[in-house]
N, C-alpha and C positions, 0 to 999 in steps of 0.2 A: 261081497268080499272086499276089504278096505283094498286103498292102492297102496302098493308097497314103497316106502319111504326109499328116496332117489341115491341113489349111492356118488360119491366122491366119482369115480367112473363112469356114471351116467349121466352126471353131469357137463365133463368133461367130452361125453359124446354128442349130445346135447350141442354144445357152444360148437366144437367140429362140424356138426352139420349145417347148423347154420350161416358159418363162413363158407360149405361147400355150395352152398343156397343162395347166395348173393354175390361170390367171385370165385373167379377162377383163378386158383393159386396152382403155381407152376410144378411142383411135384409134393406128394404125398408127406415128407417130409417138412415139406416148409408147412403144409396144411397143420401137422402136428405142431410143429413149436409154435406158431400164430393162437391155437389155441392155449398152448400150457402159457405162453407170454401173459396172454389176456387175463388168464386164472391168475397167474403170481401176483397181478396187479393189485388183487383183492387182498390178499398178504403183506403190504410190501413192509409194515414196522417186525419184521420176523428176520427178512433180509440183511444181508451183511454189504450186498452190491445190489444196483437200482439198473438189470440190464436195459440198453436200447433197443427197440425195435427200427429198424431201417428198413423203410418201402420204399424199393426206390425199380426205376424203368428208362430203359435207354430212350425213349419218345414220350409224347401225349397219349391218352386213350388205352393205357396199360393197367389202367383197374388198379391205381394208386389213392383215388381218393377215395374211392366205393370201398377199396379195404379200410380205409381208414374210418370211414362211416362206422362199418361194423366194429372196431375196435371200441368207438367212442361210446357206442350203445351197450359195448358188453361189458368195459373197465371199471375198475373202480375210480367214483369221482372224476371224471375227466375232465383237463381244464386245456381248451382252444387257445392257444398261443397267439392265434393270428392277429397282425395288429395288436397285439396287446404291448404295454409297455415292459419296460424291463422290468421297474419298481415293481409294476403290480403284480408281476411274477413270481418276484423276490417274495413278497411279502405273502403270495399264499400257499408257500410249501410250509407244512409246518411237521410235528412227528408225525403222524400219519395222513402223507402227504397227497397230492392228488398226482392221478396221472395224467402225463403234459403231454399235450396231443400238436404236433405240427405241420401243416401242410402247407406244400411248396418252399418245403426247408431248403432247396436249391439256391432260393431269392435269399436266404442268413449269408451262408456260409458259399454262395458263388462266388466270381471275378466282381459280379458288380453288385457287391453285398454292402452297404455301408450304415454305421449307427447303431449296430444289433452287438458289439464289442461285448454287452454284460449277458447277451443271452447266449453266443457262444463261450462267455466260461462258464455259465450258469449249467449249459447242459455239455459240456467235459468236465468239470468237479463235478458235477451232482451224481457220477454212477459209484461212488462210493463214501460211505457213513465216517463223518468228521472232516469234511473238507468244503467250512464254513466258509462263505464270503464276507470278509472286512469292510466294512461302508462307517467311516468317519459322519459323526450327525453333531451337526454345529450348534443345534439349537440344546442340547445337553452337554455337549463338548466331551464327548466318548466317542469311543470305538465299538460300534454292536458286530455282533457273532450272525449273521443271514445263514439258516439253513440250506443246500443246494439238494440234498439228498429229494430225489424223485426219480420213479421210472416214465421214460417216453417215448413216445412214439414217433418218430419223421419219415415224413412223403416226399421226394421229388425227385427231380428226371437226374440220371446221374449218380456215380459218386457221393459220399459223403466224404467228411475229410476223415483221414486212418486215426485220429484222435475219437472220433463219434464210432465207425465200422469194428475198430478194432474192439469196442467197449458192446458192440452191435450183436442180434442175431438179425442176421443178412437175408429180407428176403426179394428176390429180383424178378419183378413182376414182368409178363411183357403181351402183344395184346393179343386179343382171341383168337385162333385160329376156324378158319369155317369150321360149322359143325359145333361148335364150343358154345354151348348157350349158360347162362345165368338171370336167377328170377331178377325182376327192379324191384331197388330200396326207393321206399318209400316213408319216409320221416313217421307221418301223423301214424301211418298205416303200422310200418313195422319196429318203429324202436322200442315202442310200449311193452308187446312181450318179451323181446333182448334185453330189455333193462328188468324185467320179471327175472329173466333167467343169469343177470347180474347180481340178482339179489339173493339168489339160490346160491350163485360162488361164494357170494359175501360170506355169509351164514355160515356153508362149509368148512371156509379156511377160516374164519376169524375164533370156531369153537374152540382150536387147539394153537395158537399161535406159538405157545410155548413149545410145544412138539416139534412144529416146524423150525423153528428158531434154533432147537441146537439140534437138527437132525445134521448128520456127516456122512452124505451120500459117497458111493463110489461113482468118480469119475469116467466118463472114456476121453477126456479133454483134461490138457496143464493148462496150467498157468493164468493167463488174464481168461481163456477161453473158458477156463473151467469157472471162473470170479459169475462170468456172464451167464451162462449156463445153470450153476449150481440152483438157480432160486426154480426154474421150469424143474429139473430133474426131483427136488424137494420134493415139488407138488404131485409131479407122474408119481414116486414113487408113494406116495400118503392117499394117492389116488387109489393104485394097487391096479388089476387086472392086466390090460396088457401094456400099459402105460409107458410103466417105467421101459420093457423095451423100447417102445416105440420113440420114447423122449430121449433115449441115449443115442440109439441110430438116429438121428435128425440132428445132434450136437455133432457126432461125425460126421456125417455128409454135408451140411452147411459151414460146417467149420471147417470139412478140406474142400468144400467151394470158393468157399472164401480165399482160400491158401492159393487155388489156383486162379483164381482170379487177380488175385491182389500184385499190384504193380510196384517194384522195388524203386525207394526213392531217390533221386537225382544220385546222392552220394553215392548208393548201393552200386547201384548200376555202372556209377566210375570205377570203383570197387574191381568190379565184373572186367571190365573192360578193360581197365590197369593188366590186370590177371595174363589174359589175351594180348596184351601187346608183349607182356614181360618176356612169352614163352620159354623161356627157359634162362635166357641171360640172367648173371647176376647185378647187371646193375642198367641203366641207361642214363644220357643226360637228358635233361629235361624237354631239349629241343628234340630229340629222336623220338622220348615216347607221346609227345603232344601231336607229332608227326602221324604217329601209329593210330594214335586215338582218333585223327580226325580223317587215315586214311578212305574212308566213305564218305564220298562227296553228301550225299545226302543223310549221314550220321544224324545224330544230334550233337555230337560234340563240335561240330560248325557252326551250331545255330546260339555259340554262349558270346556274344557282344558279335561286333561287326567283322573280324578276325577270327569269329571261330573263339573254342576255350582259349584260355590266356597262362602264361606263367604261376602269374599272383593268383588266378582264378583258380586253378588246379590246386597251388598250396592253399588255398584258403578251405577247399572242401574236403581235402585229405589232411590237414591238421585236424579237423575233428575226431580223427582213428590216431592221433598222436604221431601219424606218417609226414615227414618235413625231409625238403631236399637238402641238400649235404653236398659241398667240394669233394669230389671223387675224383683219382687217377685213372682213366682212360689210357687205352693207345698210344691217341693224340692229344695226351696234355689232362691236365687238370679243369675239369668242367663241371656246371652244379649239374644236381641228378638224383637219383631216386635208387636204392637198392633194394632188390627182391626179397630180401628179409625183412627186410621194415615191415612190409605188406601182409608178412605170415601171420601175424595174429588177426587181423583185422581179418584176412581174408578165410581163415576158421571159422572167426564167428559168423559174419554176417554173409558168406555164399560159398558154403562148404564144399556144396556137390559141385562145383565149378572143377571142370579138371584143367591141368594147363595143356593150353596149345602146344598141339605136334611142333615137334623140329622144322619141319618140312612146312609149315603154315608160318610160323614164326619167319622162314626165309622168303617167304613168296609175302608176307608184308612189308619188308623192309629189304628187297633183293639186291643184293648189292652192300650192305648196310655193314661195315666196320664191325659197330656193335652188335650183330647180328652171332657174328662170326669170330672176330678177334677176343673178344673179351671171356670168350670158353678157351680159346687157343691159351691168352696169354695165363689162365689160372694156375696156379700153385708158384710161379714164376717171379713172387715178389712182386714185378711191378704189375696187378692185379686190377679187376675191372672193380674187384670192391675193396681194394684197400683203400684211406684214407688218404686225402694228400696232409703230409705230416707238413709243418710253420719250418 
């Protein structure tokens, strides 16, 4: 009886197992997207976005490079970053590009990263189509057009920056718990049939590129998440069986790991924190709420220069929200400061679910505090915590 010809799904179980064969990935989920990632790779002139793969683990010995092994054996065209120059990076993504594999991507994009400037834009432009790099060439005296467009993969301990994560399916390795075994990779031994069973993805996805290319999945993810997503969900669903669920339930669950995990930036967090001191006041001056902010001796808003945040410091991170302090009428006198409305769009968009602080929190931060207290007293009164002082 012949064997029966391997279906798009069998395939797909195929590469699954053999990632379940050689590491231990942290939940069932991530198992799936690692696989459909690996498959799009074989795809990627179909694509519209080039998603990242992040492997990353808070120590050593977290099964970050062993994943990467397997990725490199089962992608299409993989090309090892390591040591390599920027130029010669540059110059070998072309339309059908290779996938760029990195390990100890910590050492680019850490504190003590330097020189690697073209390969960190190289891979934040390149997750989407037409966002060439400009390289001036003297010996023709033009301006060339450098392709960036490639999907990749990076390894290291830590964090990426929310530029690479955000563009990322996130998966967070960490090390075996007893009990937890995986076969050894072995190069001579096992890449040869991985790359066999690379060349079976090839084949599948390259038949119909055009199908794939304008297929218009339904999402269970917006926006940049769905940009990153949509080329795996493509494939589950061209796959067919039970795929396509499997590949949408793993866009949500990674994707609100991600949400929960992810850390709001310095600004945000001022944001938050503004929110909490304002409690309910209409207005403060600047000296009261820097007061509030840095009421935790161990905050971090102590740890911004040797004083703690600063006047200038504070207006410089909330002009980015268009929030600038203002000569306000107080109590006592005309003093600069900050009113509670300014705040309201800013603090809609970027940390909604923040409710404001109780009355009764608001007093036990600032006990005692004028502004705490007077500047509700004196409202409707004309001379107002948030009128203007008029010239």
């Amino acid at each position: 009886m012949p064997n029966r010809t391997p279906t798009g799904a069998d395939l797909l179980d195929r590469l699954r197992a053999s990632l379940a064969r050689y590491v231990i990935l942290p939940t069932d989920h991530a198992a799936d997207a690692v696989t459909l990632w690996i498959a799009a790779t074989h795809a990627q002139p179909a694509w519209a976005h080039a998603p990242r793969l992040v492997i990353r683990g808070p120590e050593k010995r977290c099964g970050k490079s062993r994943l990467l092994d397997i990725v490199e054996a089962t992608c299409h065209n993989p090309f090892i970053t390591v040591n390599s120059s920027s130029a010669a990076v540059y110059r070998s993504i072309t339309d059908d590009p290779p996938t760029m594999l990195v390990d100890e991507a910590d050492t680019i994009f850490g504190p003590k990263a330097d020189g690697n400037e073209d390969l960190r834009g190289l891979l934040n432009a390149g997750h989407q189509r037409n966002r060439p790099a400009k390289r001036y060439d003297a010996a023709t005296n033009r301006v060339e057009s450098i392709p960036t467009f490639a999907m990749a993969a990076l390894a290291g301990i830590g964090a990426m920056p929310d530029t690479i994560e955000d563009r990322a399916v996130v998966v967070r390795m960490r090390r075996r718990a007893p009990g937890e075994t995986a076969a050894p990779y072995r190069h001579r031994r096992d890449r040869t049939p991985l790359r066999d069973l690379a060349s079976d993805l090839n084949r599948w996805l390259r038949a119909d590129l055009a199908t794939l290319e304008e297929a218009e999945p339904a999402m269970p993810v917006e926006d940049r998440a769905a940009d990153t997503w949509e080329p795996l969900v493509i494939v589950a669903d061209y796959a067919a069986s039970t795929w396509p669920e499997r590949a949408r339930a793993a866009a949500l669950a990674l994707t609100a790991e991600a949400d929960d995990n992810d850390q709001a930036s310095t600004r945000v967090r001022l944001l938050a924190a503004c929110r909490a001191a304002f409690g309910a006041d209409t207005a403060l001056p600047t000296a009261v709420l820097l007061e509030r902010l840095k009421a935790d001796p161990e905050g971090e808003w102590n740890e911004h220069g040797p004083a703690g945040l600063t006047p200038i410091r504070l207006g410089t991170m909330l002009r980015e929200y268009d929030i600038r302090p203002a000569a306000i009428r107080f109590p006592d006198g005309p003093l600069r400061g900050y009113r509670r409305g300014d705040f309201a769009d800013a603090w809609a968009r970027y940390c909604p679910t923040l409710e404001p602080a109780p009355e009764a929190d608001v007093l036990h931060l600032e006990r005692g505090s004028r502004y705490s207290r007077n500047s509700r007293n004196t409202a409707g009164q004309g001379d107002t915590a948030s009128d203007p002082v008029t010239a």
